[in-house]
Backbone and ligand atoms as CSV (ligand in chain L), in Angstrom:
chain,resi,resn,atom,element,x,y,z
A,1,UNK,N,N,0.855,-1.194,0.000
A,1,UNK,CA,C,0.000,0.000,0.000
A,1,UNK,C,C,0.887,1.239,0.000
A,2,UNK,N,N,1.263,2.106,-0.966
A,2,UNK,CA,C,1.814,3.011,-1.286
A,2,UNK,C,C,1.230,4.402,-0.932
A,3,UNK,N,N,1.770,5.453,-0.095
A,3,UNK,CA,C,1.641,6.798,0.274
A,3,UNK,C,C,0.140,6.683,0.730
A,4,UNK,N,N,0.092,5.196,1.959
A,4,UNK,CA,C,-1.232,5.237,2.673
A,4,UNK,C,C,-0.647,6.111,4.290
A,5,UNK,N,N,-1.589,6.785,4.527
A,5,UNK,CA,C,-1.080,7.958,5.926
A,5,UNK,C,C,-2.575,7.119,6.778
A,6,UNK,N,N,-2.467,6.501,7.801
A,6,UNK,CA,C,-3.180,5.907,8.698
A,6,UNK,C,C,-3.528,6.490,9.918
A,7,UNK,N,N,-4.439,6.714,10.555
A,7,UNK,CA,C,-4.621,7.252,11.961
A,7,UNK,C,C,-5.286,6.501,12.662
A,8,UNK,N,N,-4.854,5.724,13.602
A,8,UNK,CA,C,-4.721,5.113,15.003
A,8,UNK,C,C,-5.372,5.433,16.414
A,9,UNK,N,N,-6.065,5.819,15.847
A,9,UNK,CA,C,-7.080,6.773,17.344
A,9,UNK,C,C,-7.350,5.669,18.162
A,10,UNK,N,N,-7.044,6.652,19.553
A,10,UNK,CA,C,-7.957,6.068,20.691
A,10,UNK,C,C,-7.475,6.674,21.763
A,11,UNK,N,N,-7.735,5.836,23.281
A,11,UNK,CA,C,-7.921,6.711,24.305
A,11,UNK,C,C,-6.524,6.932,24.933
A,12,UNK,N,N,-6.403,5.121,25.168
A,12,UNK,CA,C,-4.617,4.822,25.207
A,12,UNK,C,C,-4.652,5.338,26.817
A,13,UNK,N,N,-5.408,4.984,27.822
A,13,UNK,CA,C,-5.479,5.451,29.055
A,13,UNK,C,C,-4.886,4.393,29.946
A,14,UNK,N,N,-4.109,3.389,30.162
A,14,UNK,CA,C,-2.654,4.115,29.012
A,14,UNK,C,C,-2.588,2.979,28.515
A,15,UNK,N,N,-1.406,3.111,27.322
A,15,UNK,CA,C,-1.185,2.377,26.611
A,15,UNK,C,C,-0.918,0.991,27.149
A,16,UNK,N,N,-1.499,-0.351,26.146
A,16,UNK,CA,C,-1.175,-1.381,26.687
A,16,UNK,C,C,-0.539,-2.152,25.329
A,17,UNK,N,N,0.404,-3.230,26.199
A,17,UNK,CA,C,0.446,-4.361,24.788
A,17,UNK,C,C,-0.447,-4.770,23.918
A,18,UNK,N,N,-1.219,-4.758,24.253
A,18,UNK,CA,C,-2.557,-4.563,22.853
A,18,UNK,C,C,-1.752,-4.104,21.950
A,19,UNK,N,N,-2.467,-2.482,22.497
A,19,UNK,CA,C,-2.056,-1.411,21.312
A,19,UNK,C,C,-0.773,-1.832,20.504
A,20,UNK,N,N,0.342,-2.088,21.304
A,20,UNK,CA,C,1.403,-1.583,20.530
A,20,UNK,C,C,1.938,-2.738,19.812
A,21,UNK,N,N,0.851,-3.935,20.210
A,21,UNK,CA,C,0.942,-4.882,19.037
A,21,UNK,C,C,0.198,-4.913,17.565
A,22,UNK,N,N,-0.996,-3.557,17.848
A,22,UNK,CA,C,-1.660,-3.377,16.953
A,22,UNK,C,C,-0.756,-2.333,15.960
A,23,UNK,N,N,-0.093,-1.673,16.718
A,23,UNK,CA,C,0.681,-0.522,16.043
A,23,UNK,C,C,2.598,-0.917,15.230
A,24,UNK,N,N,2.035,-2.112,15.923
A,24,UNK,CA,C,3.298,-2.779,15.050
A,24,UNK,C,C,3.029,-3.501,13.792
A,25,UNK,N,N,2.122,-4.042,13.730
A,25,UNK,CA,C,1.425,-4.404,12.320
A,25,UNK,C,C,1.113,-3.241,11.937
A,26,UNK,N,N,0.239,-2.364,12.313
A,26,UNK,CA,C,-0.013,-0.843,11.465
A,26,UNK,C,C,1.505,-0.610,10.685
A,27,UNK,N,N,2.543,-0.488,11.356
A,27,UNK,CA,C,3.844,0.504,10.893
A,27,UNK,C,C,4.509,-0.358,9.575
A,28,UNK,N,N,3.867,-1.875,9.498
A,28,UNK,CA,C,4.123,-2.355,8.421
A,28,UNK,C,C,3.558,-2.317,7.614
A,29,UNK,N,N,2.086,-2.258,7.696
A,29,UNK,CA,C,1.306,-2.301,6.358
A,29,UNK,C,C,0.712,-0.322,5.293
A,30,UNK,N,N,0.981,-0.157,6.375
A,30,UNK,CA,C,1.301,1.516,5.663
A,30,UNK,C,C,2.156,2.251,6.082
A,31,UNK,N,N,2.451,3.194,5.249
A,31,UNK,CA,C,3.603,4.390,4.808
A,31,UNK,C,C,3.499,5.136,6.255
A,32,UNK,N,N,2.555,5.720,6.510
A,32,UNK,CA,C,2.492,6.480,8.176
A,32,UNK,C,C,1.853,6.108,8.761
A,33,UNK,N,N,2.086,6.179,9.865
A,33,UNK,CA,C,1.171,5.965,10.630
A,33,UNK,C,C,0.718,6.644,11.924
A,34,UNK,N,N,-0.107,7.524,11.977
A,34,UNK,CA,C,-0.329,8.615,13.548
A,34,UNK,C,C,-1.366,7.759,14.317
A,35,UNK,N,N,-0.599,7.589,15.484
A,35,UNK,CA,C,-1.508,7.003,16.319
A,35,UNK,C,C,-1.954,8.446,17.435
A,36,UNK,N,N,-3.193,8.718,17.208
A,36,UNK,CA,C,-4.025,9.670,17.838
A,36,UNK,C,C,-4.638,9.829,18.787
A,37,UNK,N,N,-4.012,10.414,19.510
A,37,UNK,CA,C,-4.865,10.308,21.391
A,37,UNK,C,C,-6.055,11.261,21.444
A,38,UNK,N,N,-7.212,10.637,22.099
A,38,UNK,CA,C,-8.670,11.503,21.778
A,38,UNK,C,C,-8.511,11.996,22.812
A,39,UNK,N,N,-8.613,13.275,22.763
A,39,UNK,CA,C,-9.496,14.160,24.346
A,39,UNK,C,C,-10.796,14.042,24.080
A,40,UNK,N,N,-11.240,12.686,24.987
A,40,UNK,CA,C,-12.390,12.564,25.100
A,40,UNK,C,C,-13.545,12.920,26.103
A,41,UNK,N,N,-14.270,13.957,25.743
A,41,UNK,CA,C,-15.067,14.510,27.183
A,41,UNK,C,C,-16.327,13.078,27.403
A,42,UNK,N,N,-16.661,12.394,26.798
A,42,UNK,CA,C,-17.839,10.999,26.691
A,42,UNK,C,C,-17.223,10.445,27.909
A,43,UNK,N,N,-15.957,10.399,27.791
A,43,UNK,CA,C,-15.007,8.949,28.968
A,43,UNK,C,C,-14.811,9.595,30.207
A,44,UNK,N,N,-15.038,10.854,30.332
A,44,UNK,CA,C,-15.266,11.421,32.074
A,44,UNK,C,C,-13.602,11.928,32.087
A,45,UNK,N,N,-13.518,12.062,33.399
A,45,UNK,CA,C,-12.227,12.221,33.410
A,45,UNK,C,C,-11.069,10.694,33.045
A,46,UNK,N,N,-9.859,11.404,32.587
A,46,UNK,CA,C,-8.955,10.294,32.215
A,46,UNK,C,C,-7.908,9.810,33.629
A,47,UNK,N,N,-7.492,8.705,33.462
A,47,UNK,CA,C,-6.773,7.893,34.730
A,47,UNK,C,C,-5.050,9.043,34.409
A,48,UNK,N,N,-4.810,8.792,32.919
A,48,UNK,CA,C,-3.643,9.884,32.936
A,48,UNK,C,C,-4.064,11.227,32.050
A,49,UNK,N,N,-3.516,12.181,31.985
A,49,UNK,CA,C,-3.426,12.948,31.123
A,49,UNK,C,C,-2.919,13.440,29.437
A,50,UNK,N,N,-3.284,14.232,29.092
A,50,UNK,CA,C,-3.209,13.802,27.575
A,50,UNK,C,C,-1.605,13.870,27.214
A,51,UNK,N,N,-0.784,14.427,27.936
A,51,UNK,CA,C,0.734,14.970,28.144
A,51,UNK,C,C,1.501,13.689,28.466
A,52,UNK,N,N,0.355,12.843,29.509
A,52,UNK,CA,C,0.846,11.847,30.180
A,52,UNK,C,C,1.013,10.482,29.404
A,53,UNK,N,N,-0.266,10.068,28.418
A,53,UNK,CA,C,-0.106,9.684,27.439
A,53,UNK,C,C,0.576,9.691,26.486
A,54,UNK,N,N,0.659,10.671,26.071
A,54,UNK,CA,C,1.284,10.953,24.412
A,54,UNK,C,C,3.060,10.793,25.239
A,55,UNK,N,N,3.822,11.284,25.752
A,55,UNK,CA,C,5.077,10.553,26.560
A,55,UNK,C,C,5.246,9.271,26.702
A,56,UNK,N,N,4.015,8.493,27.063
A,56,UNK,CA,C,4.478,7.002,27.167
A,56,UNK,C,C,4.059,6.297,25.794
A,57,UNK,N,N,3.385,7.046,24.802
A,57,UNK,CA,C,3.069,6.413,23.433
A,57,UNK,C,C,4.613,6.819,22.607
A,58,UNK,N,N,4.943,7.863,23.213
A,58,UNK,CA,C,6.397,8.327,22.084
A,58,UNK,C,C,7.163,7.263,22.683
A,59,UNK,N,N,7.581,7.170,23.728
A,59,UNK,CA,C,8.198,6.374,23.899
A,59,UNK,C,C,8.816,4.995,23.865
A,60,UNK,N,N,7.523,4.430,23.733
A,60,UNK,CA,C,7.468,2.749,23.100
A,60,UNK,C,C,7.321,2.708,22.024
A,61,UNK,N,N,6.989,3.902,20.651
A,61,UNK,CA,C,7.007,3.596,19.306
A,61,UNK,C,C,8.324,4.363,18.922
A,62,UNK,N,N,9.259,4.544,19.783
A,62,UNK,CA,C,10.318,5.507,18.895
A,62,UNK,C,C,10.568,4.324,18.083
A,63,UNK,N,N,10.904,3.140,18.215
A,63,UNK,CA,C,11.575,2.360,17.285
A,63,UNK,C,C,11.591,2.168,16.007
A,64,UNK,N,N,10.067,2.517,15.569
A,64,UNK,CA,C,9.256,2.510,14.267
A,64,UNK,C,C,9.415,3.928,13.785
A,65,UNK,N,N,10.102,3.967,12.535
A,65,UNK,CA,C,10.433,5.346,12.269
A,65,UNK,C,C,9.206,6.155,11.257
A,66,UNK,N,N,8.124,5.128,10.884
A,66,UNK,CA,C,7.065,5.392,10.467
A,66,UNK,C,C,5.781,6.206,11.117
A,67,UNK,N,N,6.094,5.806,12.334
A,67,UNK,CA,C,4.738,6.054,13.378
A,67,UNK,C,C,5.176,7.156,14.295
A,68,UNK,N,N,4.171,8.172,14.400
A,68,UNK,CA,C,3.945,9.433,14.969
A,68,UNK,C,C,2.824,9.633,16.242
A,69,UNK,N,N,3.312,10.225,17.095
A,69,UNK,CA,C,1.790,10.231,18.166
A,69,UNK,C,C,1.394,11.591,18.422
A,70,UNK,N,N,0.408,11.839,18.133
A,70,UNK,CA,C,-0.171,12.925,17.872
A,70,UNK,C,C,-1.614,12.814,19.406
A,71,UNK,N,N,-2.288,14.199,19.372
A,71,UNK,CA,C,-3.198,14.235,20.081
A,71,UNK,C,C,-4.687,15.212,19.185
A,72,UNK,N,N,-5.564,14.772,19.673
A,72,UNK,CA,C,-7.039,15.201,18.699
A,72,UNK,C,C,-8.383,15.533,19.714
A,73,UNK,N,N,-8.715,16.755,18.923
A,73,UNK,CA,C,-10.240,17.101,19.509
A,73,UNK,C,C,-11.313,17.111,18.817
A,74,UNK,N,N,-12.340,16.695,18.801
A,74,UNK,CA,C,-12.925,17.015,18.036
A,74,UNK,C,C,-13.728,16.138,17.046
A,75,UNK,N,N,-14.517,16.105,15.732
A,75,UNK,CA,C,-14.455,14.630,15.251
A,75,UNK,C,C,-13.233,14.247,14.386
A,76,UNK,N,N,-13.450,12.534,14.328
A,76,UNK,CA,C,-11.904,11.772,13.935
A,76,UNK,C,C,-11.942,11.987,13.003
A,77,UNK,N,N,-13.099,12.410,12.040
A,77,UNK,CA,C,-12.705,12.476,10.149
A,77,UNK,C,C,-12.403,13.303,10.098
A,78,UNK,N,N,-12.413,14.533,10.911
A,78,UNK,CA,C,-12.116,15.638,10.789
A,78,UNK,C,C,-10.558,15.751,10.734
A,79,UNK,N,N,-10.225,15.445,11.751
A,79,UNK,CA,C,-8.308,15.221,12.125
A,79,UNK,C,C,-7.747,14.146,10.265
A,80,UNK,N,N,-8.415,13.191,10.536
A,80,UNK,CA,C,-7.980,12.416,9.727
A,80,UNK,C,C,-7.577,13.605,8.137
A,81,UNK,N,N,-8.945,13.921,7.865
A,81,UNK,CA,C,-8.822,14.944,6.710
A,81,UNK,C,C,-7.520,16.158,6.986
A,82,UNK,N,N,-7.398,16.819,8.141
A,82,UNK,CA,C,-6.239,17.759,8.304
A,82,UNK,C,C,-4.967,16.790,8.436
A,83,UNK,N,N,-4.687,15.617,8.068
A,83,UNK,CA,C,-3.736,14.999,8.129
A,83,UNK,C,C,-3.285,14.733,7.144
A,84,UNK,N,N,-4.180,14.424,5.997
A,84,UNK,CA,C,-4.379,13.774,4.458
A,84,UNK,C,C,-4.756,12.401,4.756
A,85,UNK,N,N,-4.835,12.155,5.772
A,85,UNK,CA,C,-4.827,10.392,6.018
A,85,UNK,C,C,-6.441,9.907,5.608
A,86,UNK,N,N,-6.488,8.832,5.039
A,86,UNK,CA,C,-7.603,8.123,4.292
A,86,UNK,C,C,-8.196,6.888,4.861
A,87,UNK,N,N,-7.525,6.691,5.912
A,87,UNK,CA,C,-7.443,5.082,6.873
A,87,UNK,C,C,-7.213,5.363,7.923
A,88,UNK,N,N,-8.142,4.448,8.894
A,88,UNK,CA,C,-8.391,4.577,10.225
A,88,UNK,C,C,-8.074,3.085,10.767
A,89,UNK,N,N,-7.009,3.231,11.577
A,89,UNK,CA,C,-7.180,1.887,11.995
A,89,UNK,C,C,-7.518,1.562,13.234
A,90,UNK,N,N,-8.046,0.390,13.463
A,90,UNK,CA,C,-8.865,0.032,14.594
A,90,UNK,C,C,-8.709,-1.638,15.008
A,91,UNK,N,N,-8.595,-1.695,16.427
A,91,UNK,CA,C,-8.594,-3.260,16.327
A,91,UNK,C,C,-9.477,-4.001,17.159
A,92,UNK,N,N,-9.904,-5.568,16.091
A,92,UNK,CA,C,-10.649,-5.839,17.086
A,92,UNK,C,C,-10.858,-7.386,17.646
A,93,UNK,N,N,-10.998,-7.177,19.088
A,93,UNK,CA,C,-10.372,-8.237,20.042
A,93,UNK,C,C,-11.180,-9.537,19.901
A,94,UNK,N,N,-12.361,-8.835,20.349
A,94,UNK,CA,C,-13.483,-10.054,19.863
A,94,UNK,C,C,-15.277,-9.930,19.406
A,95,UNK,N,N,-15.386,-11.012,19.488
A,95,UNK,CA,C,-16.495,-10.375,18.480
A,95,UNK,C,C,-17.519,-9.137,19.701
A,96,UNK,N,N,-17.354,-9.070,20.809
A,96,UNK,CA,C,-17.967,-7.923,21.412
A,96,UNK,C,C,-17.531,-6.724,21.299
A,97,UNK,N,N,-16.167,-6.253,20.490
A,97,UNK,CA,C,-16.232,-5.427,19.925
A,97,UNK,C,C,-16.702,-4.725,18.633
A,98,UNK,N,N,-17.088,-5.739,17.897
A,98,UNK,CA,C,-17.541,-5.367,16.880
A,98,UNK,C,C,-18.850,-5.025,16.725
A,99,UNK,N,N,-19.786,-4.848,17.819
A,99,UNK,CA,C,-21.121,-3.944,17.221
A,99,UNK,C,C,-20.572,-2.604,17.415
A,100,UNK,N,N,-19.883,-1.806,18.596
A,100,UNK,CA,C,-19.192,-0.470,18.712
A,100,UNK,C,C,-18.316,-0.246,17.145
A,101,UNK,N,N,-18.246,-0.837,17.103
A,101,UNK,CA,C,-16.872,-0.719,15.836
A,101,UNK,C,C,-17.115,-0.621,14.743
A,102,UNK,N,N,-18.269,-1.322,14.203
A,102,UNK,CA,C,-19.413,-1.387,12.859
A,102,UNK,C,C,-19.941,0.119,13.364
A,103,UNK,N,N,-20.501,0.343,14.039
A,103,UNK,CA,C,-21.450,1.848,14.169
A,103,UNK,C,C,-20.452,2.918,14.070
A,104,UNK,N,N,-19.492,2.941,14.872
A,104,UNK,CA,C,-18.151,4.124,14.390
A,104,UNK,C,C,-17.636,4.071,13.258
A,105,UNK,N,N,-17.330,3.014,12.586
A,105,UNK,CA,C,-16.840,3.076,10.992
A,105,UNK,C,C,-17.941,3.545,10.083
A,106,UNK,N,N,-19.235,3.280,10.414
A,106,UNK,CA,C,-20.180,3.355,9.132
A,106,UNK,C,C,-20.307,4.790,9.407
A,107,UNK,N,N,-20.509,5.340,10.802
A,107,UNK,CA,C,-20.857,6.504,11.373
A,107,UNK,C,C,-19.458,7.250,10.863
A,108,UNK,N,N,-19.012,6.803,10.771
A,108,UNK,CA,C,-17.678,8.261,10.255
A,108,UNK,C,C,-17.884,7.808,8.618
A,109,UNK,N,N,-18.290,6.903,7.856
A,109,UNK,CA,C,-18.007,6.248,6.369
A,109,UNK,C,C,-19.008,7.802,6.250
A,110,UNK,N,N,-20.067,8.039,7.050
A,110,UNK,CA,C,-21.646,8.469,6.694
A,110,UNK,C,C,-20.988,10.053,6.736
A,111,UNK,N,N,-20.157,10.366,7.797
A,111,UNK,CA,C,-20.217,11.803,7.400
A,111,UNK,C,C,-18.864,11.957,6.274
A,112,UNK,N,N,-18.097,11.530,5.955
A,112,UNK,CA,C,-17.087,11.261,5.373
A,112,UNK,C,C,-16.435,10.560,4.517
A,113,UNK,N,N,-17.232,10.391,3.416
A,113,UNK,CA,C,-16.997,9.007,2.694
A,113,UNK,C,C,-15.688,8.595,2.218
A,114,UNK,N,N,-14.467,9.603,2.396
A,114,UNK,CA,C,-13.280,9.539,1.978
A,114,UNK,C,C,-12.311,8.277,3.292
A,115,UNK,N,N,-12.816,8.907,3.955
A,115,UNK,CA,C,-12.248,7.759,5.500
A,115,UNK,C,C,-12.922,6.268,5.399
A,116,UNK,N,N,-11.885,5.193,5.689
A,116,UNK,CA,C,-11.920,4.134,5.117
A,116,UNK,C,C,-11.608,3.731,6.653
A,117,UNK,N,N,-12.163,2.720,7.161
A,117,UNK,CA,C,-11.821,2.067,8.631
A,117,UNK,C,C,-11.157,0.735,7.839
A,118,UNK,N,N,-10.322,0.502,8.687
A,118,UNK,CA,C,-9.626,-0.904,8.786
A,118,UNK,C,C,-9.512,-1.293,9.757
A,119,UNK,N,N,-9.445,-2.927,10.168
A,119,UNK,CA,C,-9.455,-3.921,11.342
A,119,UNK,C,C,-8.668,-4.498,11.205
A,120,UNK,N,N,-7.792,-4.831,12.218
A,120,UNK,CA,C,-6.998,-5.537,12.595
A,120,UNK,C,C,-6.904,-6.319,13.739
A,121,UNK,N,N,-6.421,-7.839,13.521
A,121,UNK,CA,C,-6.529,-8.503,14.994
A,121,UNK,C,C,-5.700,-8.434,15.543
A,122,UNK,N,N,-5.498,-8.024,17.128
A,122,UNK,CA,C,-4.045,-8.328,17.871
A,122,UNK,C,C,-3.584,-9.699,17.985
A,123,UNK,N,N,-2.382,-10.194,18.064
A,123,UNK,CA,C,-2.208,-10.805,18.964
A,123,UNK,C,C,-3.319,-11.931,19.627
A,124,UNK,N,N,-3.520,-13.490,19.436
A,124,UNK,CA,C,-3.982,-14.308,20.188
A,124,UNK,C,C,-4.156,-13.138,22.097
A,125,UNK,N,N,-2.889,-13.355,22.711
A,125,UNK,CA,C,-2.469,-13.384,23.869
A,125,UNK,C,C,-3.005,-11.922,24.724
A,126,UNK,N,N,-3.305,-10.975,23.636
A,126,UNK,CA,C,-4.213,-9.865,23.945
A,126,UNK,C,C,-5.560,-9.631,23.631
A,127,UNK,N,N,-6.111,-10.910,23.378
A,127,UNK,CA,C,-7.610,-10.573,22.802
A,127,UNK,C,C,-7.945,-10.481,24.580
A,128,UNK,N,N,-7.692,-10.503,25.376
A,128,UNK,CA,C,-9.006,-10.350,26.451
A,128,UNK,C,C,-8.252,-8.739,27.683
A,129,UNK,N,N,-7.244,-8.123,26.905
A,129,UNK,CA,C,-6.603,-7.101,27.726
A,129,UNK,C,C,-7.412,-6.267,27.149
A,130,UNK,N,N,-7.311,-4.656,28.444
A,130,UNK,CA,C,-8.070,-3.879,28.031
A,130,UNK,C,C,-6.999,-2.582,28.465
A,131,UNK,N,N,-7.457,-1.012,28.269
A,131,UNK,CA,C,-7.057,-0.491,29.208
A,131,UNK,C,C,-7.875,-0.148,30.650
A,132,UNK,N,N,-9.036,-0.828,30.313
A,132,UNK,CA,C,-9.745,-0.558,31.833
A,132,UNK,C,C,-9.033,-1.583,33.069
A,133,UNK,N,N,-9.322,-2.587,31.997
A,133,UNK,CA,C,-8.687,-3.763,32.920
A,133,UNK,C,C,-7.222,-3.502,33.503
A,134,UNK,N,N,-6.754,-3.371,33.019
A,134,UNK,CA,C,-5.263,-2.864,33.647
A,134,UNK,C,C,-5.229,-1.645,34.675
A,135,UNK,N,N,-6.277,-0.523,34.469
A,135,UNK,CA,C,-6.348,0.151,35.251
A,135,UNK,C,C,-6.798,-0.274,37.129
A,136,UNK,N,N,-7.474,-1.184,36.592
A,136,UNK,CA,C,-8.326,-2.292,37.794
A,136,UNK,C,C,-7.310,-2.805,38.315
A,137,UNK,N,N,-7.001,-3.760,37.782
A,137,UNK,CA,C,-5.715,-4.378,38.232
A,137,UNK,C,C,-4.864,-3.778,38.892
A,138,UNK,N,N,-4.071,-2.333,38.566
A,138,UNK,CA,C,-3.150,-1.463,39.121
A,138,UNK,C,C,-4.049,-1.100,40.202
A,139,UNK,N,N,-5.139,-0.847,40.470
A,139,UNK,CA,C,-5.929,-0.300,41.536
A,139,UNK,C,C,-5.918,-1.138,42.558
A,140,UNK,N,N,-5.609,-2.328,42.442
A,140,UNK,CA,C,-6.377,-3.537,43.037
A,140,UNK,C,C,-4.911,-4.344,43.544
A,141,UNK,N,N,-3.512,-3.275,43.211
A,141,UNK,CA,C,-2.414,-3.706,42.983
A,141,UNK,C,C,-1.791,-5.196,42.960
A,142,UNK,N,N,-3.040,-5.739,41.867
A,142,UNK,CA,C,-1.992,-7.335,41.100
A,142,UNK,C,C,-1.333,-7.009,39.957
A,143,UNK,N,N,-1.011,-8.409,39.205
A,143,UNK,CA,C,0.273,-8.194,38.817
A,143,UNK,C,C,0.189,-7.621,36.942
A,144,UNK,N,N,1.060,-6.703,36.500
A,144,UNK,CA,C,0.786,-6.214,35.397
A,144,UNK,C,C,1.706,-6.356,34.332
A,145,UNK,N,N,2.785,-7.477,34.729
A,145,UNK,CA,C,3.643,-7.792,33.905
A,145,UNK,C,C,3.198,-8.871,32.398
A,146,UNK,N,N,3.363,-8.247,31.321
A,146,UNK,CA,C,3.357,-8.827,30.291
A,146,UNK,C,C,2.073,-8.125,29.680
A,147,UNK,N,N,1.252,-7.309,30.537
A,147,UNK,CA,C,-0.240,-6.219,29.946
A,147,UNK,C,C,0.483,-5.174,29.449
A,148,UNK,N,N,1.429,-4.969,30.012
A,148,UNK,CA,C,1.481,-3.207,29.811
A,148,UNK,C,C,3.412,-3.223,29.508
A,149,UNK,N,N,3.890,-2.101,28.987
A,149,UNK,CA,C,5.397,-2.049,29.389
A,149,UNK,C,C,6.139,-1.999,30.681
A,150,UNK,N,N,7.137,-2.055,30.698
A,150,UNK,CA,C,7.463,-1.713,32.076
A,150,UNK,C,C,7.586,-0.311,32.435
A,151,UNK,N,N,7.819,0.541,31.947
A,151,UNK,CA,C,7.473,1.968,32.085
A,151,UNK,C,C,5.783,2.489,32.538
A,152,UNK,N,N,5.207,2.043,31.273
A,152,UNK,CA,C,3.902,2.299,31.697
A,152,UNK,C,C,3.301,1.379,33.450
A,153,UNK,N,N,3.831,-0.006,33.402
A,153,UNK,CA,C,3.270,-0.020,34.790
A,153,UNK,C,C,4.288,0.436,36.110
A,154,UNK,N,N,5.613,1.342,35.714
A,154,UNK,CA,C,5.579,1.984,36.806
A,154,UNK,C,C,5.116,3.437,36.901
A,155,UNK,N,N,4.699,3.994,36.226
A,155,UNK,CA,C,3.636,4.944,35.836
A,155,UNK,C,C,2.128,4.760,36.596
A,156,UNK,N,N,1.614,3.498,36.673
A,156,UNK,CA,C,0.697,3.204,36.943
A,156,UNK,C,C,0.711,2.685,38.582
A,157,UNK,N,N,1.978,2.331,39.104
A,157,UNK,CA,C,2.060,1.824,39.774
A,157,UNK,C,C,1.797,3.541,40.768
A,158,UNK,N,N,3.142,4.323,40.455
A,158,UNK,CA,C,3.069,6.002,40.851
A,158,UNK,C,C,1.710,6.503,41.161
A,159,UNK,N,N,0.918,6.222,40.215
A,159,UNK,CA,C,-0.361,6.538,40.009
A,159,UNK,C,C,-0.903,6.072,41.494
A,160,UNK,N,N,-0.922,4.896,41.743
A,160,UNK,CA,C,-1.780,4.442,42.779
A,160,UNK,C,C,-1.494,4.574,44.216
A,161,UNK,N,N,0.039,4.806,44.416
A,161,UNK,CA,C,0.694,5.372,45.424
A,161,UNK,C,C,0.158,6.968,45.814
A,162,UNK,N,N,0.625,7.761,44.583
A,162,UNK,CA,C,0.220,9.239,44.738
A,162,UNK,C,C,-1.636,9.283,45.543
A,163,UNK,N,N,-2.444,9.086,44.547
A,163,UNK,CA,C,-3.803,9.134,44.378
A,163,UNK,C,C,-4.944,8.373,44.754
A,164,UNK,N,N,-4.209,7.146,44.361
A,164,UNK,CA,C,-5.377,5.899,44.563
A,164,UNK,C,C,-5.743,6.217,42.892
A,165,UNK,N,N,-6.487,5.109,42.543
A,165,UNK,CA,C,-7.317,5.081,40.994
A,165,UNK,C,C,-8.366,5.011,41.172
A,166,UNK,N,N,-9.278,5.212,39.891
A,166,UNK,CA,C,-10.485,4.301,39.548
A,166,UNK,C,C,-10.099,3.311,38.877
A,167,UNK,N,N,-11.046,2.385,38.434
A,167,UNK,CA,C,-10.795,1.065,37.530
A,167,UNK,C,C,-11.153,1.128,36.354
L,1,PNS,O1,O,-9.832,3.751,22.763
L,1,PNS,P1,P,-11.278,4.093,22.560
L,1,PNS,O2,O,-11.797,4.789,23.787
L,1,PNS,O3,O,-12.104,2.908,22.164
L,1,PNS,O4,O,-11.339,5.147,21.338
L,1,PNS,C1,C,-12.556,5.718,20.926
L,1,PNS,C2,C,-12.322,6.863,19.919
L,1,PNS,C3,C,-11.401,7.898,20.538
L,1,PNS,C4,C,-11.685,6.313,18.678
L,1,PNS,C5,C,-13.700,7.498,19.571
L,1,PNS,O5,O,-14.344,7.861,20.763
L,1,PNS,C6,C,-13.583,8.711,18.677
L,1,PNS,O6,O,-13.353,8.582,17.495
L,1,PNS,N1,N,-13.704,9.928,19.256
L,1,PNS,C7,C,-13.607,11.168,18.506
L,1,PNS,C8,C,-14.968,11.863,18.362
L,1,PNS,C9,C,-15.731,11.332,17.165
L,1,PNS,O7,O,-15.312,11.472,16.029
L,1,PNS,N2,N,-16.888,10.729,17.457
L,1,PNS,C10,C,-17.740,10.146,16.433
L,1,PNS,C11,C,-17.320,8.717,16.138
L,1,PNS,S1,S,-18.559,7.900,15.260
């Protein structure tokens, strides 16, 4: 796929091995790839911040010299279009994600017919991780090795010391 520019949205509260197994297949199958952190007012307040995020997303994709982390307000076709990007990628774990996932793709196809959603499966070993779940877990302080990086769960770990969490 030649001079495809991809955007990667999501909440990334915070990033988990999921993602960055999803974003490792992304960085191969197209030319760019921006993975896009939503300021989302729907999700209430966030466990980290959008500063806090986008630091631990640069950080685990420096390797991939394709992929960019960016942050977004607003609607996603919208960003996507100020990007040039034509593809949205999205992944999905199991089939309970896919009624959310059918209604956001058709729902952005509907205002935007230029934006194209794509799916991708993670990873066997991450179909049942989340970032809620990990947030729980860190709350609940069990163990988070092999969910998350090791950065991000001492991030998370900080988190629960400082504050306490939600799940
Ligand atoms: O990681 P998430 O929380 O599943 O990501 C959801 C996200 C950020 C991709 C979605 O909420 C989104 O696209 N938000 C931007 C606002 C928007 O365009 N809403 C209409 C989508 S149909």
């Amino acid at each position: 796929m030649k001079g495809i520019v991809a955007i990667y949205p999501g909440s990334f509260d915070p990033v988990t091995n999921g993602h960055l197994d999803l974003i490792q297949r992304g960085s191969k199958l197209f030319d760019q790839l921006i993975v896009a952190i939503a300021r989302n007012p729907e999700k209430g307040t966030a466990l980290f911040d959008l500063e806090e995020r986008k630091e631990m997303l640069r950080a685990m994709t420096a390797e991939w010299r394709n992929v960019s982390v960016d942050t977004f307000e607003g609607l996603l076709v919208s960003y996507c279009v100020s990007k040039n990007a034509n593809v949205v990628l999205r992944g999905i774990r199991a089939v309970s994600d896919y009624e959310f996932e059918l209604q956001m793709a058709l729902m952005n196809r509907k205002i935007d017919s230029r934006v194209e959603t794509i799916f991708m499966l993670p990873a066997e070993k991450y179909s049942y991780l989340s970032s809620r779940i990990v947030r729980e877990i860190a709350h609940l302080g069990g163990p988070l090795t092999g969910f998350v990086p090791d950065m991000v769960e001492q991030k998370l770990r900080e988190k629960v010391k400082s504050n306490g969490i939600r799940g």
